[in-house]
N, C-alpha and C positions, 0 to 999 in steps of 0.2 A: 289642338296643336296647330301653328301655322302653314304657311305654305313658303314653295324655293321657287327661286325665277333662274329657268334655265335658259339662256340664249342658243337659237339655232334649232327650235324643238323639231324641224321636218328630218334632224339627223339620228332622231331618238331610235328609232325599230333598228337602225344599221349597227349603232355601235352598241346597243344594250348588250349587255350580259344575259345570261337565262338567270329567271327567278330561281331561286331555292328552293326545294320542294317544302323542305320544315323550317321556315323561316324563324330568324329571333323575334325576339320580343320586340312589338310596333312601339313607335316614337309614344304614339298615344295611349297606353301604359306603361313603358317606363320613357318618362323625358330623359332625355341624355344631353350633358353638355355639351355643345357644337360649338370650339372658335368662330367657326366659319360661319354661324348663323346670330352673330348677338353684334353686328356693325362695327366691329372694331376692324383696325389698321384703313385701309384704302377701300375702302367695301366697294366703291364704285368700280375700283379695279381690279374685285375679285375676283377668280375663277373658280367654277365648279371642275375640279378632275373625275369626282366618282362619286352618285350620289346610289345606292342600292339598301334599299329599306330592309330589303327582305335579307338580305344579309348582315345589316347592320354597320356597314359601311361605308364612309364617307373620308371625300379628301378632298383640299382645297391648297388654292396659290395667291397668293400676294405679291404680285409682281411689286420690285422697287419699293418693300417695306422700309431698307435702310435708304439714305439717298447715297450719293456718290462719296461724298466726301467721309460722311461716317462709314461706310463699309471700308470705306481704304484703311482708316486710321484704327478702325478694330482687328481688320486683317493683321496690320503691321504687327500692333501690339501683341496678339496670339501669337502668332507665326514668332516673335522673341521671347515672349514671356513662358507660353505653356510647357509645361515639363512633357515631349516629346518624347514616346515609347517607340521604338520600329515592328511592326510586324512582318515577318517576310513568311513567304507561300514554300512550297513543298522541293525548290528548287534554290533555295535560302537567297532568291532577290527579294526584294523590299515592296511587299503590296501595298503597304500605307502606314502612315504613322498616326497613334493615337493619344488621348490620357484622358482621364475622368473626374467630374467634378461632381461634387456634392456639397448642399448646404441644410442650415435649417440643424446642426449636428450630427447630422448620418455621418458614419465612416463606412457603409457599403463601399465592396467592392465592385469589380464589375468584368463577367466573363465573354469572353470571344472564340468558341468551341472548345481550342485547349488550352487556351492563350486568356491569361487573367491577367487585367488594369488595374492595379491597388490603388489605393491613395498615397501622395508621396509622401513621405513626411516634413525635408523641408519643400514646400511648398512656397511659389513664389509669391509676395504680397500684392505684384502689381498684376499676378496673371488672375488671383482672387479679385481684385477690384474691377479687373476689367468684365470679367464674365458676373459679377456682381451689377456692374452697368448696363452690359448686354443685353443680361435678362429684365432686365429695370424697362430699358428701352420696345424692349419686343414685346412684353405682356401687360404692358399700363395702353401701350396700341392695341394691341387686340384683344387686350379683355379688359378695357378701361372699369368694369364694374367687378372684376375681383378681386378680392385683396391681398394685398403681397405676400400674406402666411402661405394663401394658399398657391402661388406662383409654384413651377416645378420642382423640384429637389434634386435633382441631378442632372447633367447633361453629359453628354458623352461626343468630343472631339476629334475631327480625322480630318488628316492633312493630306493631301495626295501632289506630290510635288511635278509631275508632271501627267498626260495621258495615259500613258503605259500602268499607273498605279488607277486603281481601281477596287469592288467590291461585287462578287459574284451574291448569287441570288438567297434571300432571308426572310425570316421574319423576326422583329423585333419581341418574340413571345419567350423571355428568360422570367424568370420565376418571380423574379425582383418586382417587376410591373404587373403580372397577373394580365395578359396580355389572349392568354389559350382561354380563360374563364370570364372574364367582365369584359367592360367598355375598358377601352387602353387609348387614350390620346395621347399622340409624337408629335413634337412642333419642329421644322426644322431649316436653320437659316444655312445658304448658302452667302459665301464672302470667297470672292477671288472669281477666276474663270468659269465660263461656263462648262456645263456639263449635264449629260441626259441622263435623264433617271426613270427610269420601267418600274411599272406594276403591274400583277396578273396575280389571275384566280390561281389555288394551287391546289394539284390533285392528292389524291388518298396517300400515297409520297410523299409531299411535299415537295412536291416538282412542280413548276412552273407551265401554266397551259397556255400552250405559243399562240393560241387563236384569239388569248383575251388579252393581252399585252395593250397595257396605256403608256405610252411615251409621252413625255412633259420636259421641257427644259429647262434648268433652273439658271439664275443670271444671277452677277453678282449684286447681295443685298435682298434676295427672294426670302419667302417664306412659305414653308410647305407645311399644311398639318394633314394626319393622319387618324381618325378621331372612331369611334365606332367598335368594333371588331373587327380591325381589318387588318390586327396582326392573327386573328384566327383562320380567316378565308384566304388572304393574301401573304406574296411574297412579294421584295420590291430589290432592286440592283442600279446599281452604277455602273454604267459601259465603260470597258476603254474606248478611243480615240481608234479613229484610224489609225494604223500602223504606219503610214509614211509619216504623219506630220504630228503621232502622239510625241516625242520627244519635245517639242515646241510651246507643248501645250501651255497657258498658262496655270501656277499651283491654284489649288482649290482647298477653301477649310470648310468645315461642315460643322454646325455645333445641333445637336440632335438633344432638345429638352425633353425628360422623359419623369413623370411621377411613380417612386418606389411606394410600392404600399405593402411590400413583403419584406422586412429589412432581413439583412444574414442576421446569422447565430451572433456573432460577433457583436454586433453594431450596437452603440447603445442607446437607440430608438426601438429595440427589437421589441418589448414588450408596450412602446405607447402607441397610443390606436391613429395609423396614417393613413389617407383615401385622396383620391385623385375629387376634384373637386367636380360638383353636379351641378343641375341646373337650376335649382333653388339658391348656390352662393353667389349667383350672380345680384345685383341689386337691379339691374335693367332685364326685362322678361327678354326672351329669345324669340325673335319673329322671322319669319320666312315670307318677304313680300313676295309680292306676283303669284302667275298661279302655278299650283302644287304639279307637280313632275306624275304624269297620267300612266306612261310607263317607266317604271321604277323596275330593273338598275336602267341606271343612264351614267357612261362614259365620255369623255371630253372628246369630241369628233377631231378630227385632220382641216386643216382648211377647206374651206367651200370649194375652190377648185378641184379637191382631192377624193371629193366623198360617191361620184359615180363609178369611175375606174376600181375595177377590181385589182386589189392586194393580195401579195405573194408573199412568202418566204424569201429568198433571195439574199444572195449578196451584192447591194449595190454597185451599177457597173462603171461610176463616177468615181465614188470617193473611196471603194471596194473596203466597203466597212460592214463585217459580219460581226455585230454584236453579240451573237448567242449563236450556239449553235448552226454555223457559220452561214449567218445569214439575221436578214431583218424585214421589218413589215417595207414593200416598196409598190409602186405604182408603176406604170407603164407610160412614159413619155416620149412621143417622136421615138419610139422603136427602142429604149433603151428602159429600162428594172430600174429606177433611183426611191433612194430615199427619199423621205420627207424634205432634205435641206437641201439636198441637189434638186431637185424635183422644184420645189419653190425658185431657186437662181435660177435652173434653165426656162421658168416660166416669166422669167423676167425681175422678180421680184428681191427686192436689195437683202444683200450677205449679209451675215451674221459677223459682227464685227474681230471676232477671234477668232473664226472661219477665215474671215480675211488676213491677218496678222501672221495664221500660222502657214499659211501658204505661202505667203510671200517670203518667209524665214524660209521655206524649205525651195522655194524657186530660186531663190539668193544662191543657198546651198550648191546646188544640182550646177546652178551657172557659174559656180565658182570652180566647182572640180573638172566640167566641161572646156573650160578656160586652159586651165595646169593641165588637163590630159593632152594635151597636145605642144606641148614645148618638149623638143627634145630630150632635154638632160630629164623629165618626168615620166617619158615614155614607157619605157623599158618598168618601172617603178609600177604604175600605174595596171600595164598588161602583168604583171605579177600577182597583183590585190586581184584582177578579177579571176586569175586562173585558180589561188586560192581560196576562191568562194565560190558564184554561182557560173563563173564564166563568159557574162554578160558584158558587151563594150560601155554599154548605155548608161549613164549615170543613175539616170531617173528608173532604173529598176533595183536600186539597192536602198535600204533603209538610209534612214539620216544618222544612226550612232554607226553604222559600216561607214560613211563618208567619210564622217567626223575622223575613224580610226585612221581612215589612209593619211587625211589631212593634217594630224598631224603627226602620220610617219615623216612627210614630206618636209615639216614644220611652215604648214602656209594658214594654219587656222585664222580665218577674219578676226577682228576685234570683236564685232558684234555676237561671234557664235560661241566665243571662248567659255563663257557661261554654259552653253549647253555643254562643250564638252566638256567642262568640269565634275559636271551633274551626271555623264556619262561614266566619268573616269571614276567618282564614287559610288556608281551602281554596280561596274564593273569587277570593281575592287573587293565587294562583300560575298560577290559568289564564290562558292566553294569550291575551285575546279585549280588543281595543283597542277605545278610545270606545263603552262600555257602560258603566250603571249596573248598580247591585247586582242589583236582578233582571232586567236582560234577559241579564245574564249567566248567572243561572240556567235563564232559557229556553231560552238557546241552547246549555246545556250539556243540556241535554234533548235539544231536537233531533238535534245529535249523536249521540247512543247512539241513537236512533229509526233516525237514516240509518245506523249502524254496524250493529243490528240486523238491517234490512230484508236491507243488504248480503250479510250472512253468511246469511239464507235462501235469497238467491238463487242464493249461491254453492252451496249443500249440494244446490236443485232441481238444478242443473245437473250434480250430482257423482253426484247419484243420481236419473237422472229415470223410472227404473221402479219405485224403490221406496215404495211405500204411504204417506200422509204421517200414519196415526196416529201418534200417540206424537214423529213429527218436533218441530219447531221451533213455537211455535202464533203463528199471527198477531194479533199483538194491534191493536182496535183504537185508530185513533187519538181522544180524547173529543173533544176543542178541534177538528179537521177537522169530524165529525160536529156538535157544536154552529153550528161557522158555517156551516156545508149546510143545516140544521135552521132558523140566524135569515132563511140569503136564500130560502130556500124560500117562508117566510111572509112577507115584505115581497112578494115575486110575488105571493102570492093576495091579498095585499092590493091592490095595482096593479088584479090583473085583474079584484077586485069592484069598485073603483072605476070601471070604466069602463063 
């Protein structure tokens, strides 16, 4: 069997993984199919994310598989064509939108814990041709030597319309792919905005281990595969956005190719024999130039500037984006905890171009309501909104859909932002909270995840009450409790001078 050229080898001991003590079965007993190892799409400008032998899994990136012009015009098409499911989370707002394809004659279904994607029945013809093109486009590149039969058979779609919708932590191992038992390769294209996507080993639980967390981030037109067992070992997630500037975000579609080789009871492929395709269908052998990975696992390192400074848990103190468990992997610069992306700008090194985009919608924002709060006849208007929320004068400490709400109490919403609050007014709308107005709705959609929060830490003391709580879950506080402790505080001293 050949060998992998990994770039950066002096990074290998820092980010490996620990081997597995009972490892799977080696490449060189059973070959396994590797996208990522038979030259297809942009090989030059492959990435290795995850090579671990001993566990059997591997991941790789194709930066820029689609170019510009075809990701847009696939976007478009999907984002009109596909028959759009909603799923919404336990709070009945809208965590993403989905639907399911299948070819080849499967009518599998396809589950989402309790939440099952059928097939539609009518089904649009153009949204068939498109992801019929799709897949034409993405697997004649990177597996120019397979042949179309054996191309994937199903893909599975999610549309995430801004920041705020997202996908907590999984693995792709549903019965249909055979995912906990064999090799299981996932191919999957990103179209629209960017967005970060985590992998890490997962324990006896299937809980996520914070210390092995691979961050990657995918751009529109990328391609990710996930190939190996590495829905056995692994789980992988979709961050939200910072909260100030996830409303801004731009939408994100995801089409995630996946080979059924379990079909349901139903399906009328259920008794013909389906397999994900191996490394004998290719017609071009599978090579691994340069030389072979000495220690295996090896994980995709942080920039070279990033890899001496020691990493923390933290919630970055820049963009204060606590991905998980309220906090993420950060570094230590000029006296400040940042992320990878902060961390990179304040090293001088040029933004991420929706980085840039969304910031500048939400400084627009902030300077727009800073402007109106100070005209008379808005005054009085203005010190209202804040007293019925957190109390705060400062524009820049309230979310962008609280602005949006003042803005248009007042009826001053820009031209430019009308879109978001549109986007606001129908996420708003789907929650389930009777005899509220617009913003106490958003209040109490706060509160909410506050008490869902709390929940979940006391659940975890309780699950692990010996173990040390750095790095655990961070208690945040709450501002609006501390501010009105803070006003009756001083109304007392006030009393007590008076007397």
């Amino acid at each position: 069997f050949g060998t992998t050229l990994i770039s950066n080898p002096c990074c290998l001991r820092a980010m490996a993984w620990e081997p597995l003590h009972a490892p799977e079965a080696a490449l060189e007993s059973e070959p396994l199919f590797l996208l990522g190892a038979n030259g297809g799409g942009n090989a030059k400008d492959k990435e290795t994310i995850i090579w671990d032998e001993s566990r059997r899994c591997f991941a790789f990136r194709w930066p820029s598989l689609l170019d510009q012009v075809s990701a847009k015009r696939f976007f478009q098409d999907l984002q009109a064509s596909a028959p759009w499911d909603q799923l919404r989370g336990r709070h009945g707002n809208v965590v993403r939108s989905t639907c399911w394809y299948v070819r080849n004659g499967c009518s599998c279904g396809y589950t989402y814990g309790n939440a099952r994607v059928g097939l539609t029945r009518s089904i649009c013809s153009q949204f068939k041709k498109t992801m019929e093109d799709l897949t034409a486009l993405v697997f004649s590149s990177l597996a120019p030597g397979l042949s179309p039969d054996l191309w994937p058979n199903s893909a599975n779609l999610n549309y995430y319309a801004d920041g705020l919708q997202s996908v907590g932590w999984h693995a792709d191992d549903e019965s249909l792919f055979g995912g906990k038992c064999q090799d299981c390769s996932i191919v999957s294209l990103s179209l629209g905005g960017r967005r970060e996507f985590w992998i890490a080993l997962k324990d006896d639980e299937a809980e996520p281990i914070k210390e092995t967390v691979v961050e990657v981030d995918l751009q529109d037109g990328d391609v990710l595969s996930m190939e190996g067992m590495m829905q056995k070992h692994t789980v992988h997630f979709l961050t939200r956005e910072p909260h100030h500037r996830a409303p801004f975000w731009p939408p994100r579609i995801n089409i995630t190719w996946r080979w059924i080789v379990n079909h349901r009871p139903c399906c009328f492929l259920r008794h013909s024999a389906t397999s994900a395709p191996c490394a004998k269908d290719l017609h071009v052998p599978q090579s691994f130039p340069g030389e072979r990975v000495a220690s295996s696992p090896w994980m995709k390192p942080w920039p070279d500037e990033f890899q001496h400074p020691p990493k923390e848990w933290r919630c970055c103190m820049q963009c204060r984006h606590n991905g998980w468990q309220g906090g993420r992997n950060c570094v230590e610069v000029k006296g400040e905890w940042l992320c990878r992306h902060c961390a990179s700008a304040c090293r001088g090194q040029e933004v991420d171009p929706t980085d840039r985009m969304v910031e500048e919608l939400r400084r627009r924002l902030v300077g727009k309501v800073k402007l109106l709060q100070k005209k008379r006849c808005l005054r009085n208007s203005w010190e209202s909104f804040c007293d019925r929320n957190q109390g705060f004068r400062d524009p820049g400490r309230y979310s962008p859909t609280l602005l949006l709400s003042w803005l248009e109490s007042v009826d001053e919403v820009p031209e430019d932002l009308q879109k978001v609050l549109q986007e606001a007014q129908a996420e708003l709308a789907t929650m389930s909270v009777d005899g509220s107005s617009t913003k106490e709705k958003l209040v109490i959609q706060g509160d909410q995840e506050r008490r869902r929060q709390n929940k979940l830490l006391q659940h975890r003391r309780k699950k692990h009450p010996d173990k040390a709580q750095k790095g655990g879950a961070v208690l945040r506080l709450d501002v609006s409790e501390l501010y009105i402790a803070a006003r009756r505080s001083l109304s007392a001293l006030a009393v007590l001078g008076s007397l």
